[in-house]
PyMOL Python script that loads the backbone (N, CA, C, O; Angstrom):
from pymol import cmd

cmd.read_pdbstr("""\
ATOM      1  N   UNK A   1      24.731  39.609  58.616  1.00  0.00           N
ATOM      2  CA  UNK A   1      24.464  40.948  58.125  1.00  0.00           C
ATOM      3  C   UNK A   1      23.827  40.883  56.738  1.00  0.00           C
ATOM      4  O   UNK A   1      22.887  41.651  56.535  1.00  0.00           O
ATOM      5  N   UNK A   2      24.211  40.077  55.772  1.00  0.00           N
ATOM      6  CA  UNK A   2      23.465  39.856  54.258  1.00  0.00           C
ATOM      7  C   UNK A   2      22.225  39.813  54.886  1.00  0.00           C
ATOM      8  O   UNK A   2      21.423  40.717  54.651  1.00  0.00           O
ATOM      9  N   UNK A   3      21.936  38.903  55.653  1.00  0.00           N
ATOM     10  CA  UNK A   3      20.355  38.134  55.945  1.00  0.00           C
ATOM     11  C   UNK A   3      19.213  39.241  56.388  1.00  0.00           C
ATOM     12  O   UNK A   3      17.987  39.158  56.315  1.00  0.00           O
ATOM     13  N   UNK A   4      20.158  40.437  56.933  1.00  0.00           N
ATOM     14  CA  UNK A   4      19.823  41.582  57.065  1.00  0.00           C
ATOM     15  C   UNK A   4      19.605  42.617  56.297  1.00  0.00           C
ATOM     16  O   UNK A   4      18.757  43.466  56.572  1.00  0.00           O
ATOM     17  N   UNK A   5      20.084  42.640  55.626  1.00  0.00           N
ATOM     18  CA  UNK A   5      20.174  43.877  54.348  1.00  0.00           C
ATOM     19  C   UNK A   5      19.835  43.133  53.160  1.00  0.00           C
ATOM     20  O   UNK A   5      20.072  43.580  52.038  1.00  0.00           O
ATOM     21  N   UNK A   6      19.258  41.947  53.375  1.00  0.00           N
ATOM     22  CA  UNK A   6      18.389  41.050  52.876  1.00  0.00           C
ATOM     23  C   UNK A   6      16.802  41.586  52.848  1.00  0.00           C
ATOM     24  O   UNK A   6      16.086  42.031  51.951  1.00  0.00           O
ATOM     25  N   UNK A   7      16.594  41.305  54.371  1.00  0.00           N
ATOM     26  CA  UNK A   7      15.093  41.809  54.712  1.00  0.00           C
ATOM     27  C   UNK A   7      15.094  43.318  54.912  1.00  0.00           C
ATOM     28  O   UNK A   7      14.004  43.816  54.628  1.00  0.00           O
ATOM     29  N   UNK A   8      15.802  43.981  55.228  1.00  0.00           N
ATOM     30  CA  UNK A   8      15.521  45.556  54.609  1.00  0.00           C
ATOM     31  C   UNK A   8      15.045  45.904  52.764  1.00  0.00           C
ATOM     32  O   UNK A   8      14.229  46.675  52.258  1.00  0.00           O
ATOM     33  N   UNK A   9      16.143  44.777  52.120  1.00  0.00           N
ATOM     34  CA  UNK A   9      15.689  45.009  50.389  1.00  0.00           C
ATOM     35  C   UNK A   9      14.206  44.726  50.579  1.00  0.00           C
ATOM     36  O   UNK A   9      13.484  45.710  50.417  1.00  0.00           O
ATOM     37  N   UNK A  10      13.569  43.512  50.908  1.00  0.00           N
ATOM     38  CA  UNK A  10      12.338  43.406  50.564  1.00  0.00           C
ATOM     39  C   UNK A  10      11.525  44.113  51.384  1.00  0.00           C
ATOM     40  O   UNK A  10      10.522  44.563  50.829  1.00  0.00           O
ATOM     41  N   UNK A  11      11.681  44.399  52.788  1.00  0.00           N
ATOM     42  CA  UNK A  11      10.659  46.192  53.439  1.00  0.00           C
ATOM     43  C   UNK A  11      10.556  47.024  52.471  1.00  0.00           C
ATOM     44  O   UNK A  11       9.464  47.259  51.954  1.00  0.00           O
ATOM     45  N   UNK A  12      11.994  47.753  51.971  1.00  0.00           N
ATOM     46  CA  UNK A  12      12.087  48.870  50.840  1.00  0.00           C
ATOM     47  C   UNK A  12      10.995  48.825  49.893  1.00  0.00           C
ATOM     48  O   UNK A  12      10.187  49.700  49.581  1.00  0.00           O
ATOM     49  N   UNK A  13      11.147  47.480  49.447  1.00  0.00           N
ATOM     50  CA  UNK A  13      10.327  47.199  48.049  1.00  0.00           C
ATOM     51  C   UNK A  13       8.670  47.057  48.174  1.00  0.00           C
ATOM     52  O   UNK A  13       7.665  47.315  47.511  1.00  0.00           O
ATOM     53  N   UNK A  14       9.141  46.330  49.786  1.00  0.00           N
ATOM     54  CA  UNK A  14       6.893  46.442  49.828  1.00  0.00           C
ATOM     55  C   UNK A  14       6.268  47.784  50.726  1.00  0.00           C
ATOM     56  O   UNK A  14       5.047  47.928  50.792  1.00  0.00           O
ATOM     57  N   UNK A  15       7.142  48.688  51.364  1.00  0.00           N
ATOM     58  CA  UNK A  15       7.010  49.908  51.489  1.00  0.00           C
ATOM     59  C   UNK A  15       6.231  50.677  49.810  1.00  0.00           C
ATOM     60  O   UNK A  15       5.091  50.915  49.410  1.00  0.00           O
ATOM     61  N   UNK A  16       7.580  50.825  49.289  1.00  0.00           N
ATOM     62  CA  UNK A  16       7.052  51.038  47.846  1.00  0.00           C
ATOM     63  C   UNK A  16       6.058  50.912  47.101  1.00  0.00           C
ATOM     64  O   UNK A  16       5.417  51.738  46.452  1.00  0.00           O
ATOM     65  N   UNK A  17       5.969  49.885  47.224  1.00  0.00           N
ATOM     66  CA  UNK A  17       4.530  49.454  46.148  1.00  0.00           C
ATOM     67  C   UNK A  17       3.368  49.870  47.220  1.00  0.00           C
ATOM     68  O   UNK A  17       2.245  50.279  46.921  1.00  0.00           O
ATOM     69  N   UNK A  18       3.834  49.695  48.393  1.00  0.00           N
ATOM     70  CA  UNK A  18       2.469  49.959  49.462  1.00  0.00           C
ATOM     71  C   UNK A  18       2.402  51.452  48.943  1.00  0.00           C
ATOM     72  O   UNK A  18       1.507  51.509  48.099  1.00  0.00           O
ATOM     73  N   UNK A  19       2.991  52.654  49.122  1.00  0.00           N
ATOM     74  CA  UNK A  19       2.817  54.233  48.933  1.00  0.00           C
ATOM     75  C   UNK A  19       2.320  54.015  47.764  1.00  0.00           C
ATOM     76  O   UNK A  19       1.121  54.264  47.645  1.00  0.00           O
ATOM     77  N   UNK A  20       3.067  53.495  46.559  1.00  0.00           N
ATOM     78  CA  UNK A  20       2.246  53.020  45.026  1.00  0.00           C
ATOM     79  C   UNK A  20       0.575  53.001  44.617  1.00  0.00           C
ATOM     80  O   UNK A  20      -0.039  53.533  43.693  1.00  0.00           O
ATOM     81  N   UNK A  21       0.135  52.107  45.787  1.00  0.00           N
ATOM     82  CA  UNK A  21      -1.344  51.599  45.567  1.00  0.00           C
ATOM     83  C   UNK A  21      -1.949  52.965  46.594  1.00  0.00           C
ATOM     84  O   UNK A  21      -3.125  53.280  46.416  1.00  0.00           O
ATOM     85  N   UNK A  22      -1.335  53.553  47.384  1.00  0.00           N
ATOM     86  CA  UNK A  22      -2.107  54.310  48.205  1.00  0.00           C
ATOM     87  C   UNK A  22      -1.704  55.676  47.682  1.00  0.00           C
ATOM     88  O   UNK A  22      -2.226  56.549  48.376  1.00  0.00           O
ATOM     89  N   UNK A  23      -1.082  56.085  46.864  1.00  0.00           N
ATOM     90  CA  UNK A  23      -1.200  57.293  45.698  1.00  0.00           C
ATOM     91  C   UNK A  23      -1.949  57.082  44.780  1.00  0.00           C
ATOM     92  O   UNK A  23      -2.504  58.026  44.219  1.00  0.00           O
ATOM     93  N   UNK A  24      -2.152  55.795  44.395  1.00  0.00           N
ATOM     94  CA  UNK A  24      -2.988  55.405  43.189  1.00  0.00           C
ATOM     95  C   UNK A  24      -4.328  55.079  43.859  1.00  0.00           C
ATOM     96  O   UNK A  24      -5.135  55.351  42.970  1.00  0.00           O
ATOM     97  N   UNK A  25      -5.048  54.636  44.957  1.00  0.00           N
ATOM     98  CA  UNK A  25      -6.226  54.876  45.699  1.00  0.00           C
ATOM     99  C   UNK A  25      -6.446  56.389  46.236  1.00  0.00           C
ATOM    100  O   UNK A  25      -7.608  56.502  46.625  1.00  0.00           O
ATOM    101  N   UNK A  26      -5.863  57.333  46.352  1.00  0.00           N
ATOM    102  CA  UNK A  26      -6.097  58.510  46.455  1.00  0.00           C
ATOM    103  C   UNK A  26      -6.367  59.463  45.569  1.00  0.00           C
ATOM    104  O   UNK A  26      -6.939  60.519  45.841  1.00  0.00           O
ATOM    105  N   UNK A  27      -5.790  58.980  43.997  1.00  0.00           N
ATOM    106  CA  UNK A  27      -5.945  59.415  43.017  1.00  0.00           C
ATOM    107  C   UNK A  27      -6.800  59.381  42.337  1.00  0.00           C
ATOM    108  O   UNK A  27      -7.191  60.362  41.706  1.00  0.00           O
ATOM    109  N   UNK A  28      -7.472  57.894  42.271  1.00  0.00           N
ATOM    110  CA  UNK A  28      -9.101  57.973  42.078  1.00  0.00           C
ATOM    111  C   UNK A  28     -10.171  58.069  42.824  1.00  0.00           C
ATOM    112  O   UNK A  28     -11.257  58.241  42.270  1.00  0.00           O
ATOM    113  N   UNK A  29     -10.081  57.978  44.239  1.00  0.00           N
ATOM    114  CA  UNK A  29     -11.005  59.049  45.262  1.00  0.00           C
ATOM    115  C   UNK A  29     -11.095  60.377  44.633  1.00  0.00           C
ATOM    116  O   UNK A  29     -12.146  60.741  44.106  1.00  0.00           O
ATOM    117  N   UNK A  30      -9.849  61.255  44.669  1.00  0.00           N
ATOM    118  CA  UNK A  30      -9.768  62.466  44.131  1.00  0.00           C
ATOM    119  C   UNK A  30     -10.863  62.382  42.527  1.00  0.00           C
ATOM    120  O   UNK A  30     -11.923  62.978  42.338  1.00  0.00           O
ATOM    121  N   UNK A  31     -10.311  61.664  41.807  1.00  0.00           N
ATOM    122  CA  UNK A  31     -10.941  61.870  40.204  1.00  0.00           C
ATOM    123  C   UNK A  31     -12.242  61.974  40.475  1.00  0.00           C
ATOM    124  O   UNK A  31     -12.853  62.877  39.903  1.00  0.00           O
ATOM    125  N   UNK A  32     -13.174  60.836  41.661  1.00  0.00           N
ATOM    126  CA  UNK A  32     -14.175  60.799  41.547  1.00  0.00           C
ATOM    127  C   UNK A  32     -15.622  61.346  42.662  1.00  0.00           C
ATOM    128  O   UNK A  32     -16.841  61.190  42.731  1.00  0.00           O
ATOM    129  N   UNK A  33     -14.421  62.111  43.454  1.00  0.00           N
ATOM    130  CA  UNK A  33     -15.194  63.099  44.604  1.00  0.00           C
ATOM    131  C   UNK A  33     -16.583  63.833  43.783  1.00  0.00           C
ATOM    132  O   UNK A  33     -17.715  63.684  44.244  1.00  0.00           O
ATOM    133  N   UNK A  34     -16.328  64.620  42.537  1.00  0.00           N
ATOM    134  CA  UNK A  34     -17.586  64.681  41.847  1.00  0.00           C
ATOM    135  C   UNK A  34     -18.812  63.883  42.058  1.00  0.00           C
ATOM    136  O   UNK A  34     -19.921  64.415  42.091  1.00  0.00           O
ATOM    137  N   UNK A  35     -18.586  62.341  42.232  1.00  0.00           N
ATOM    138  CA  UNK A  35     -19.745  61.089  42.268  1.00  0.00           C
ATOM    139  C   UNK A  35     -20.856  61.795  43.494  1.00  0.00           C
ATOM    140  O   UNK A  35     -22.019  62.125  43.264  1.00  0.00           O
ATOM    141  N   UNK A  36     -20.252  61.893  44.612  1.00  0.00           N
ATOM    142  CA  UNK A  36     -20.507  62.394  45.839  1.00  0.00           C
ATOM    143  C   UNK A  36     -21.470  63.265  45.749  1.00  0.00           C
ATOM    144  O   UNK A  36     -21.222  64.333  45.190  1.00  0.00           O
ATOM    145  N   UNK A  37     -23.199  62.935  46.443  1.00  0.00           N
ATOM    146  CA  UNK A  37     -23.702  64.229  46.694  1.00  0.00           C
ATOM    147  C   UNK A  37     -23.080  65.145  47.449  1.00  0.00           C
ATOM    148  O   UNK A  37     -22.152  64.917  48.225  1.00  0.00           O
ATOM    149  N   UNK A  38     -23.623  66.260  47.212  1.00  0.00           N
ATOM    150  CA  UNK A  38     -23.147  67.494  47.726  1.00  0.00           C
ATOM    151  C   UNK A  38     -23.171  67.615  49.428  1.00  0.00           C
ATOM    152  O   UNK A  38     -22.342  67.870  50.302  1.00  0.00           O
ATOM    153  N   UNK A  39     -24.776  67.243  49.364  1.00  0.00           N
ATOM    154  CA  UNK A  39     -24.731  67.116  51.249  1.00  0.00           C
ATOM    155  C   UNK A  39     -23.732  66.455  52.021  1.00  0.00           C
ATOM    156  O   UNK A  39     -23.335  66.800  53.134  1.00  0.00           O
ATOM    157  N   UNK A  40     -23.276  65.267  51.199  1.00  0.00           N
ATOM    158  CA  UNK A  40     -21.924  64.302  52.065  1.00  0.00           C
ATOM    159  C   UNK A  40     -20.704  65.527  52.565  1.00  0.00           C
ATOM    160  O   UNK A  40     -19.923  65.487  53.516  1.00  0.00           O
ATOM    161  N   UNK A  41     -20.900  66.543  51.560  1.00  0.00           N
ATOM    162  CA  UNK A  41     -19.499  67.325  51.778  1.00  0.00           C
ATOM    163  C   UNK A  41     -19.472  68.316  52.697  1.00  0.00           C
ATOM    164  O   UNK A  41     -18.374  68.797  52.979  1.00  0.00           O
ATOM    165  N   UNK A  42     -20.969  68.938  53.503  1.00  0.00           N
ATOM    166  CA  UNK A  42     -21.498  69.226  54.569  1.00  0.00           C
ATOM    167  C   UNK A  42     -20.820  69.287  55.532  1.00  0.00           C
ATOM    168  O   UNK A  42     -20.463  68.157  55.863  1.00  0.00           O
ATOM    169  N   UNK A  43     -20.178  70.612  56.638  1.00  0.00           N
ATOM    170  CA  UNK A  43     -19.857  70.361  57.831  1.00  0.00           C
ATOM    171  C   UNK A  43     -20.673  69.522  58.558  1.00  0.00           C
ATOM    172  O   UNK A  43     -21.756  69.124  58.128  1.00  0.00           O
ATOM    173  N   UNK A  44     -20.396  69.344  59.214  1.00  0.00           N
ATOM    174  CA  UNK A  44     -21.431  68.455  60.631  1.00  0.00           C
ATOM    175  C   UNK A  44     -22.263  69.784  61.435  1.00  0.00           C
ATOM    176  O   UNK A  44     -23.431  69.535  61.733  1.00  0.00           O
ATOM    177  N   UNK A  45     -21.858  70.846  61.714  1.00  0.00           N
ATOM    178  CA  UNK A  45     -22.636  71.839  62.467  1.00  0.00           C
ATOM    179  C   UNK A  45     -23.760  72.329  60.990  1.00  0.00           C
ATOM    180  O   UNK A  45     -24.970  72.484  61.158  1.00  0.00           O
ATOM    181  N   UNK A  46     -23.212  72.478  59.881  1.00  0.00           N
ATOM    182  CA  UNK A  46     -24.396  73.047  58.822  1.00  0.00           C
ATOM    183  C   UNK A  46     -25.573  71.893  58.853  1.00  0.00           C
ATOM    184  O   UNK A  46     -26.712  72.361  58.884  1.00  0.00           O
ATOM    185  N   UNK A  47     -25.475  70.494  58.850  1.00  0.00           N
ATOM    186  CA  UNK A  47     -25.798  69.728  58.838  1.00  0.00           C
ATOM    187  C   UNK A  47     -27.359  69.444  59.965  1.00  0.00           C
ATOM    188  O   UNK A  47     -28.551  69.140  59.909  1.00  0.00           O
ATOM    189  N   UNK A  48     -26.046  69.881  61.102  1.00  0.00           N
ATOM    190  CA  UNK A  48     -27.254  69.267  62.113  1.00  0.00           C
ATOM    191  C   UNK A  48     -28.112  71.210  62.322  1.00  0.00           C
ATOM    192  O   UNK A  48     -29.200  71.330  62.886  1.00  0.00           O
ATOM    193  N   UNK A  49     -27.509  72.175  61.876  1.00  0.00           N
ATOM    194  CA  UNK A  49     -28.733  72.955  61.969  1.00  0.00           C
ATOM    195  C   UNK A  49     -30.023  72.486  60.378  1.00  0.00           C
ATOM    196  O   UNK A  49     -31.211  72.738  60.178  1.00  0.00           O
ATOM    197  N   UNK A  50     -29.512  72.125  59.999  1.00  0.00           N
ATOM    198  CA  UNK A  50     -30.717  71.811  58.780  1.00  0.00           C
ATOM    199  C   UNK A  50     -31.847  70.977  59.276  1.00  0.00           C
ATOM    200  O   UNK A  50     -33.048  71.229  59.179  1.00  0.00           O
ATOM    201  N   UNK A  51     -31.098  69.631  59.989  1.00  0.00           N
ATOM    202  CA  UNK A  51     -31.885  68.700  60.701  1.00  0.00           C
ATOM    203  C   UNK A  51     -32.429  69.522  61.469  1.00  0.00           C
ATOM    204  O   UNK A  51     -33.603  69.152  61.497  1.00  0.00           O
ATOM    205  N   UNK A  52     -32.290  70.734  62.351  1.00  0.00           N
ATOM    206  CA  UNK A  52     -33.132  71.558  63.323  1.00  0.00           C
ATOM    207  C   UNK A  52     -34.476  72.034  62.719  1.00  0.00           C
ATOM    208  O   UNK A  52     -35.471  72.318  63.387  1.00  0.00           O
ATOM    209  N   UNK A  53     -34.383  72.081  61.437  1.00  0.00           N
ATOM    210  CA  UNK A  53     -35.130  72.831  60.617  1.00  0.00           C
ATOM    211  C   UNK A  53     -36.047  71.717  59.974  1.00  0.00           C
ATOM    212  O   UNK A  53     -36.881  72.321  59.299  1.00  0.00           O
ATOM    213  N   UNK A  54     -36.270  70.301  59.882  1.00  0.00           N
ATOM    214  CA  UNK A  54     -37.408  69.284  59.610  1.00  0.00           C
ATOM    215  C   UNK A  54     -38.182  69.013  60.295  1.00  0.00           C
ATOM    216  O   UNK A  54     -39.170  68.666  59.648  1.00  0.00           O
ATOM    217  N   UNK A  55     -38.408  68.936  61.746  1.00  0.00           N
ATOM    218  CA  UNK A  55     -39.293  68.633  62.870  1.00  0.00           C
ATOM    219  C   UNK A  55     -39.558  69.632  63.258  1.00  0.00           C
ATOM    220  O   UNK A  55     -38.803  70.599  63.156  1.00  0.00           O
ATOM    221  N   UNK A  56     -41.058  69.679  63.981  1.00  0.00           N
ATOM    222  CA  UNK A  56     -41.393  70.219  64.672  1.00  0.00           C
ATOM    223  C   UNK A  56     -40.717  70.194  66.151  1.00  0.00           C
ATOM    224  O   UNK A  56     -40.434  69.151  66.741  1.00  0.00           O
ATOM    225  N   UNK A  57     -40.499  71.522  66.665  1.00  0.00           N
ATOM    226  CA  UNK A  57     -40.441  71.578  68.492  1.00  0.00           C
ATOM    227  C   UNK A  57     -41.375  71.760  68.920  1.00  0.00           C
ATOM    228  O   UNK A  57     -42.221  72.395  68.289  1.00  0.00           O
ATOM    229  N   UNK A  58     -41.618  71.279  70.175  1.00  0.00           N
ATOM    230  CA  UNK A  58     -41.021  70.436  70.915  1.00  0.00           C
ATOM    231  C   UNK A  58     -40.852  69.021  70.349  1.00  0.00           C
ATOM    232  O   UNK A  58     -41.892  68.440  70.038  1.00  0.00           O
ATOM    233  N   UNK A  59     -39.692  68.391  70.174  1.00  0.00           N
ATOM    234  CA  UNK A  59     -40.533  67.215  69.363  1.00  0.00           C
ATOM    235  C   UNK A  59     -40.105  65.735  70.717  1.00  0.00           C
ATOM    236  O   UNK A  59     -39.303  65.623  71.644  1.00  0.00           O
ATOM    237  N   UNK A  60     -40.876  65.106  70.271  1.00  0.00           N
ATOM    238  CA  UNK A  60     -40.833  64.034  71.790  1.00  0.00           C
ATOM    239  C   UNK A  60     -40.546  62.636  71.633  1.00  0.00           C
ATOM    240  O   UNK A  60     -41.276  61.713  71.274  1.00  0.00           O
ATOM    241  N   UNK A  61     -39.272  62.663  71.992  1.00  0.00           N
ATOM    242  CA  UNK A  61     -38.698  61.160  71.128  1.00  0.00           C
ATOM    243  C   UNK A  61     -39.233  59.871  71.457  1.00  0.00           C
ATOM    244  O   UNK A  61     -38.808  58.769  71.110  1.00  0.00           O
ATOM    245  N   UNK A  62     -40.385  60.202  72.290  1.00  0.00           N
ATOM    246  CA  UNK A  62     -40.934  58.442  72.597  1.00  0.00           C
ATOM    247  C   UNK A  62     -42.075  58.642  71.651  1.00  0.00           C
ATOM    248  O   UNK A  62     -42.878  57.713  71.737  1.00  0.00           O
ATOM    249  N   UNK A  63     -42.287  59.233  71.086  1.00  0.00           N
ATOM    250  CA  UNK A  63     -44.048  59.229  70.321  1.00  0.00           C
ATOM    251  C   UNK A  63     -43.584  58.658  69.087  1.00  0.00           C
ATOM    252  O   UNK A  63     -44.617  58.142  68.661  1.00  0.00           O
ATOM    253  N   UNK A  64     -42.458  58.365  68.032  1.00  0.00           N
ATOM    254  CA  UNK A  64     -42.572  57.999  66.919  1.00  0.00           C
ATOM    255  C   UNK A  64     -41.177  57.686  66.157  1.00  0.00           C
ATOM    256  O   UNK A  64     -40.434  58.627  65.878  1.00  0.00           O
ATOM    257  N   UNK A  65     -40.895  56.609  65.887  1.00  0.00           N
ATOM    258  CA  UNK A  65     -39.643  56.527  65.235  1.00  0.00           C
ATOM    259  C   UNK A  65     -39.469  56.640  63.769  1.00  0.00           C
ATOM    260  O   UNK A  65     -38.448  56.444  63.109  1.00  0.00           O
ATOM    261  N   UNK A  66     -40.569  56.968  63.409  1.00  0.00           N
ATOM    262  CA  UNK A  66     -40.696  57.363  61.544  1.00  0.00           C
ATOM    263  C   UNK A  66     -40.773  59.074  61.607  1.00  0.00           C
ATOM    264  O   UNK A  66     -41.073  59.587  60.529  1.00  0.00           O
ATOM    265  N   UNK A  67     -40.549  59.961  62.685  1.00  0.00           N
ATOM    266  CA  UNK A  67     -40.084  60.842  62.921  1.00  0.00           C
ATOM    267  C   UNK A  67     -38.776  61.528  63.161  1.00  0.00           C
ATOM    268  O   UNK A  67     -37.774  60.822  63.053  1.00  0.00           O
ATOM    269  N   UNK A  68     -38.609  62.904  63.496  1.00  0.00           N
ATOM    270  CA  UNK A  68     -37.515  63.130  63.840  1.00  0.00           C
ATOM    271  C   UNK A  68     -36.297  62.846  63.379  1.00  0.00           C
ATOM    272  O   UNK A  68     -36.012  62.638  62.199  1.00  0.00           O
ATOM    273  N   UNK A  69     -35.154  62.826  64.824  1.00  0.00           N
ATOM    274  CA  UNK A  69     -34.059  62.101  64.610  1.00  0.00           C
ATOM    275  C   UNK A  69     -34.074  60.900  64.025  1.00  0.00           C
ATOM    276  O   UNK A  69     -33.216  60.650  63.179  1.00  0.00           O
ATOM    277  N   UNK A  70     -35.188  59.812  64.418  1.00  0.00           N
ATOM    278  CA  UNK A  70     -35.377  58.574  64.044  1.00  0.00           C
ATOM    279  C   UNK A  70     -34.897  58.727  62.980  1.00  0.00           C
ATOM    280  O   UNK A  70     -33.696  58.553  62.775  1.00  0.00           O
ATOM    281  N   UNK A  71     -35.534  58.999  62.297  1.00  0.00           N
ATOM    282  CA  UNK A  71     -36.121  58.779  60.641  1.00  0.00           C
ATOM    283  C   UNK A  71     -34.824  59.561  59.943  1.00  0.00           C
ATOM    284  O   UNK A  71     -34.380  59.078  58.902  1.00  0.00           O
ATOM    285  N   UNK A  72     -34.201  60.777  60.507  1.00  0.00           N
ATOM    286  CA  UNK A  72     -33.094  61.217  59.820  1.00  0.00           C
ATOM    287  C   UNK A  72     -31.761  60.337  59.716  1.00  0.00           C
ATOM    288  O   UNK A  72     -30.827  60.265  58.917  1.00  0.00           O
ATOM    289  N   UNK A  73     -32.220  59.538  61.222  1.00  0.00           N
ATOM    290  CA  UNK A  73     -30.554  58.558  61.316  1.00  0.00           C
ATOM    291  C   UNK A  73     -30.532  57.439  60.362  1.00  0.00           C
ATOM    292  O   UNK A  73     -29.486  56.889  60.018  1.00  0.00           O
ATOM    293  N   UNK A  74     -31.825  57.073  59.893  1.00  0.00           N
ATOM    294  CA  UNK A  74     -32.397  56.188  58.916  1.00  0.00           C
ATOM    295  C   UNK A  74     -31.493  56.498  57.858  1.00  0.00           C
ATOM    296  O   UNK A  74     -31.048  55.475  57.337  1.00  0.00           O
ATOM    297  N   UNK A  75     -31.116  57.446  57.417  1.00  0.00           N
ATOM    298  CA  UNK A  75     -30.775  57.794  55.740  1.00  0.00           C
ATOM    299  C   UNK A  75     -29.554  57.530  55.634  1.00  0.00           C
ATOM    300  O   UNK A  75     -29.731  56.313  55.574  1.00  0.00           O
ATOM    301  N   UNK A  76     -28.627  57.618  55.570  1.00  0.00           N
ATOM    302  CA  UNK A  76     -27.156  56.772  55.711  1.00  0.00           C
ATOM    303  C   UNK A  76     -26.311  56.471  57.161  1.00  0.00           C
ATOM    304  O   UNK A  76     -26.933  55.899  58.056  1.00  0.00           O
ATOM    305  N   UNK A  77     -25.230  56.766  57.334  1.00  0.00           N
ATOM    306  CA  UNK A  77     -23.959  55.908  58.155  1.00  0.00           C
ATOM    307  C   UNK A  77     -24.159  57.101  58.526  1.00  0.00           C
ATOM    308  O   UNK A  77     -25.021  57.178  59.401  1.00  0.00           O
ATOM    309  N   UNK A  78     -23.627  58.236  58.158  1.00  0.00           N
ATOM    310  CA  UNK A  78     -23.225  59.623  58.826  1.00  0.00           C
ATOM    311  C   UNK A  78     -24.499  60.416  59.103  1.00  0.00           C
ATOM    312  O   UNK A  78     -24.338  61.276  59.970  1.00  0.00           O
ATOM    313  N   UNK A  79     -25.534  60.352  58.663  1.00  0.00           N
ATOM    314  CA  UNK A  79     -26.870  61.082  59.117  1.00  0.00           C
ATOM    315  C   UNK A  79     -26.671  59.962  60.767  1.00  0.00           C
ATOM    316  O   UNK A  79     -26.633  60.482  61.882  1.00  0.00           O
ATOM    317  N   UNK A  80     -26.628  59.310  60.671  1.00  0.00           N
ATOM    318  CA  UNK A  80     -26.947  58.196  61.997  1.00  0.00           C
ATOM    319  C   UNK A  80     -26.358  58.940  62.945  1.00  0.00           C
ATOM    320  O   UNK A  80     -26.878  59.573  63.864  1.00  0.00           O
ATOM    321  N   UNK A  81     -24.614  58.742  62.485  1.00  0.00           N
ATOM    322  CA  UNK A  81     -23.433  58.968  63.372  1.00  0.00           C
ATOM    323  C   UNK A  81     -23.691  61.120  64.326  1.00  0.00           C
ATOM    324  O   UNK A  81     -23.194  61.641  65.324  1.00  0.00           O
ATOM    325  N   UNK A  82     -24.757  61.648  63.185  1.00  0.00           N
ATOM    326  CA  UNK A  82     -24.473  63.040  63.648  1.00  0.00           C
ATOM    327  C   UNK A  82     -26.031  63.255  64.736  1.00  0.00           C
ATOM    328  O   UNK A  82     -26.138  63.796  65.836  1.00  0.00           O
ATOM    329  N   UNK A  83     -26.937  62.663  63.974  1.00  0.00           N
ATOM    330  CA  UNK A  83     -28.139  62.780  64.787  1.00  0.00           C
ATOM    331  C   UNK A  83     -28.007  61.968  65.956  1.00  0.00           C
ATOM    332  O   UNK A  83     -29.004  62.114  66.663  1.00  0.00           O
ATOM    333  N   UNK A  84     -27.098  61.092  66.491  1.00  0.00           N
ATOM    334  CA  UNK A  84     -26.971  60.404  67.428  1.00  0.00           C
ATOM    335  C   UNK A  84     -26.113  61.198  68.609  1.00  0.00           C
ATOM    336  O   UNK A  84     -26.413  61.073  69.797  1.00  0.00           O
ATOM    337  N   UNK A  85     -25.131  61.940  68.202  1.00  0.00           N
ATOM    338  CA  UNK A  85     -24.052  62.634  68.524  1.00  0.00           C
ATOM    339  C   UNK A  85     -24.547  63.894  68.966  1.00  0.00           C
ATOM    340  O   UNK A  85     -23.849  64.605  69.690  1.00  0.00           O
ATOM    341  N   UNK A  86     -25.994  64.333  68.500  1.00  0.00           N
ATOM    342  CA  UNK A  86     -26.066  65.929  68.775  1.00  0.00           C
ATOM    343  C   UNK A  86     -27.275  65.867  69.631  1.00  0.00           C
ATOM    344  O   UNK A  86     -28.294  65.742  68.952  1.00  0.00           O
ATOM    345  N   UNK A  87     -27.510  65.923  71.093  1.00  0.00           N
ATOM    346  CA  UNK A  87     -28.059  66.131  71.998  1.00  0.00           C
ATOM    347  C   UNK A  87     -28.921  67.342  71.625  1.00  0.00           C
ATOM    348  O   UNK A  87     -30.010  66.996  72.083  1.00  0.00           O
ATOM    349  N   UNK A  88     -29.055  68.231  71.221  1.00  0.00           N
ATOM    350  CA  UNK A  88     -29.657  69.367  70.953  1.00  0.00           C
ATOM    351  C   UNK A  88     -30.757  68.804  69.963  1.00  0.00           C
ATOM    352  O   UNK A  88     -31.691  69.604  69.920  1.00  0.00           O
ATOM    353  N   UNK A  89     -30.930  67.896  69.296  1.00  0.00           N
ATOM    354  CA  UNK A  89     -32.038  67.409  68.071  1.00  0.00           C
ATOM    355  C   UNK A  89     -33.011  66.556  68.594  1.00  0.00           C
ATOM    356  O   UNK A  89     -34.100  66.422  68.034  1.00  0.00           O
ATOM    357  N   UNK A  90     -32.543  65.641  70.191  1.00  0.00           N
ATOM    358  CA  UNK A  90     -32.988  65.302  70.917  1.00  0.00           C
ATOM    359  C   UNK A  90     -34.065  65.798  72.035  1.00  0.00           C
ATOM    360  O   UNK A  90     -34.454  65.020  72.906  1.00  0.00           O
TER     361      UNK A  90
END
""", "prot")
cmd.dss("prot")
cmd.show_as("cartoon", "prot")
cmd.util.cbc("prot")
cmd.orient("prot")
C-alpha cells in the first residue's frame, strides 16, 4: 500500500505541474492573440463567401492552378483546409 500512495504522490505532483505549464501556455496564447491577423479570426462561412468574391464564375478548375481555389489554398494551412472543404468554390 506505501508503494501505492507512493505512485499516486508523484501522479498528484506531475498532474500539477502538467495544469501549471498548460495555464501558463494558455496565458500567453491569450496575451498574444493581438499578434494574429484579423482574417485568422474569421468564421469559416465569412471566409469562404469572400473567397466567392475573387474569381470569376464560372470558374474551371482544370484551366489554371495560379487561379482560383488553387492559388487561395496556396496562402496558409487553413485557407487550404477551407477551400478544399467547400465544394461550392469548386
Amino acid at each position: 500500500i506505501a508503494d501505492l500512495d507512493c505512485n499516486i504522490e508523484k501522479l498528484e505532483t506531475s498532474l500539477s505541474t502538467a495544469k501549471k505549464e498548460r495555464d501558463e501556455t494558455i496565458a500567453f496564447r491569450d496575451s498574444h492573440v493581438a499578434l494574429f491577423p484579423p482574417i485568422h479570426q474569421l468564421p469559416t462561412e465569412v471566409l469562404v463567401e469572400i473567397f466567392h468574391l475573387t474569381f470569376e464564375k464560372p470558374y474551371n478548375v482544370f484551366a489554371s492552378s495560379r487561379r482560383g481555389p488553387w492559388l487561395l489554398g496556396k496562402v496558409c494551412h487553413r485557407w487550404r483546409q477551407v477551400t478544399w472543404s467547400c465544394p461550392s468554390l469548386w
